[in-house]
C-alpha positions in Angstrom: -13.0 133.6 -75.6 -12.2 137.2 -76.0 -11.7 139.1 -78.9 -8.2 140.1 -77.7 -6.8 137.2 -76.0 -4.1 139.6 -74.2 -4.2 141.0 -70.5 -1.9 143.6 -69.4 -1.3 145.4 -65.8 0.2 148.8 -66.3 0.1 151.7 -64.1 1.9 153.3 -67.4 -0.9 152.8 -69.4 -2.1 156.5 -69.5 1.1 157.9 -69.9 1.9 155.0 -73.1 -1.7 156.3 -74.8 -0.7 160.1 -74.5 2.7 159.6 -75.7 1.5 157.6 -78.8 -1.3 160.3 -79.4 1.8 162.7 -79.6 3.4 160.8 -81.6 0.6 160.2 -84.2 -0.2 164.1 -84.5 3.5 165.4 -85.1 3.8 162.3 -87.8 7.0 160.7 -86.3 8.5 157.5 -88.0 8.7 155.6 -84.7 9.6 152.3 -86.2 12.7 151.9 -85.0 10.8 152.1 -81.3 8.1 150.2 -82.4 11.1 147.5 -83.7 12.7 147.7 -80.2 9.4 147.3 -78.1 8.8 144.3 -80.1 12.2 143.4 -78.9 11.7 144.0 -75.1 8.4 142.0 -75.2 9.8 138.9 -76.8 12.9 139.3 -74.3 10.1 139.5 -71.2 8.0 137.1 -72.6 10.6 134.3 -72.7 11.3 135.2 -68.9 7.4 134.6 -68.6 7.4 130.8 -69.9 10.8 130.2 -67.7 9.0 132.1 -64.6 6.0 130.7 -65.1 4.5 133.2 -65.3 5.9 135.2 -62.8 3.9 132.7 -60.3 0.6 133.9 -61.3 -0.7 130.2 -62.6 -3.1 128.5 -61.0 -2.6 124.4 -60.2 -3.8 122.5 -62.9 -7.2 120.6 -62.3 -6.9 116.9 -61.2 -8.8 116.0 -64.3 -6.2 117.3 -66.5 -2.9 117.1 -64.5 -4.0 113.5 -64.6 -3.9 113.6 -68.1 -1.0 115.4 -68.8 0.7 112.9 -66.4 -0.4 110.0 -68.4 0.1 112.0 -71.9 3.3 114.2 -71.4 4.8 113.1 -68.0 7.7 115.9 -67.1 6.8 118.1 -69.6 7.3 122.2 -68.8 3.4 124.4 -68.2 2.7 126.0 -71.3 4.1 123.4 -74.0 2.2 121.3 -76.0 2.8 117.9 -77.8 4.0 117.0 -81.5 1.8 113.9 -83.5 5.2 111.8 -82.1 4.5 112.4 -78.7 7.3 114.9 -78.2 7.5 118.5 -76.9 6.9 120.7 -79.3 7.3 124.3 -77.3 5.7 126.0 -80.8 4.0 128.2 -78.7 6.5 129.5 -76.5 9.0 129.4 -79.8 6.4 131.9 -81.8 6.0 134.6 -79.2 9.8 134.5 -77.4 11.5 134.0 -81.2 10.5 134.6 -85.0 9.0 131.7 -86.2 6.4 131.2 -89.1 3.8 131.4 -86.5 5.1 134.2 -85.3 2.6 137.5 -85.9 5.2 140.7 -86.2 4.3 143.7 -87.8 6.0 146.5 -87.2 4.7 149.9 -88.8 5.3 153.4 -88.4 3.4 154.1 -85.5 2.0 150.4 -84.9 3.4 147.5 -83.2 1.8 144.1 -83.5 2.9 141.3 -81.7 1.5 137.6 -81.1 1.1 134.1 -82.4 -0.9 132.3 -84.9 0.4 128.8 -83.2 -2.2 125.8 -83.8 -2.3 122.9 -81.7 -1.7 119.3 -83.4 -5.4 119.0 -83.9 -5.9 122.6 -85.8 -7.0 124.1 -83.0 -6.5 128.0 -82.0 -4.5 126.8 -79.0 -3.2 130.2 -77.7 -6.7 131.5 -77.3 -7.3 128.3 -75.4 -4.5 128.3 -73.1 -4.9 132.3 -72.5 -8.5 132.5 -71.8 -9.0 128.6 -70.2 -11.0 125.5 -71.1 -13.1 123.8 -69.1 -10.6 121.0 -68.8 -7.5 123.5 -68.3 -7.0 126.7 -66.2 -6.0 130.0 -68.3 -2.1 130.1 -68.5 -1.2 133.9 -69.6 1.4 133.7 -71.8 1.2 136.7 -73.0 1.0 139.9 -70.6 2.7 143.4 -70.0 4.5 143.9 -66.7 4.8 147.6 -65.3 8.3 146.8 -66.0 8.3 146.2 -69.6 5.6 149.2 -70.1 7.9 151.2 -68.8 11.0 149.9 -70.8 8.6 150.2 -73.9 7.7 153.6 -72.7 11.1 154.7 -72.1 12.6 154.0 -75.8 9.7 155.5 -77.1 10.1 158.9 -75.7 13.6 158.8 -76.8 12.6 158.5 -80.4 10.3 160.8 -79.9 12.9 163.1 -78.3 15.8 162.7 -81.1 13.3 163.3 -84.1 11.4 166.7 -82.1 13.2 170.0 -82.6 
């Protein structure tokens, strides 16, 4: 599993890094930004578990759609069972709302978004769904479109703007 279990496709990417270095060396206060990009990717995010993904998912293998059939019958990609046997959707909850677990820090110049969401059994089960098992497919639930970069991008030069003589 990967260190940071998050994948991103940005074209913005360069542009985002030297904005943030200016940023850091005239010593803004960006986190009113930093609150609002934390509010664009929870609003994109939740679009991601409704879209699927934006149809980047591959089919489940017949060993565990088989399963999940048997287990969960009807229940949506990406959602996860409670001890009872009902959807629990903790995952989906912690990244698209603020949950307790929910990771959100926001900082001056930092921005730190993600989940700390277990599955029933204890296990790390974001890492697991993002990065793949051998039983399951990876499911990226988390992931920056151009879009949002550029939303993100966007509010930040404005703060940047308003607080710059």
């Amino acid at each position: 599993m990967a260190e940071n279990p998050v994948s991103y496709d940005v074209d913005a990417d360069k542009r985002f890094q030297q904005l943030m270095s200016r940023a850091i060396q005239s010593g803004l206060d960006l986190s009113f930004s930093m609150g609002e990009a934390a509010r664009i990717i929870k609003k994109e995010s939740g679009k991601n578990f409704i879209l699927k993904g934006f149809g980047k998912y591959p089919p489940l293998n017949p060993a565990y759609q088989a399963w999940k059939q048997k287990n969960a019958p009807g229940t949506p990609i990406l959602t996860g069972l409670k001890a009872d046997g009902t959807v629990s959707g903790k995952l989906r909850k912690s990244i698209v709302d603020v949950t307790s677990d929910s990771i959100l820090r926001i900082g001056r110049r930092s921005l730190e978004v993600g989940t700390r969401a277990k599955s029933r059994e204890g296990a790390p089960y974001p890492g697991f769904v993002q990065e793949g098992t051998p039983n399951m497919p990876a499911r990226k639930f988390l992931f920056f479109s151009n879009r949002m970069v550029t939303q993100i991008v966007n509010t930040v030069e404005a703060d940047i703007a308003n607080q710059l003589p």
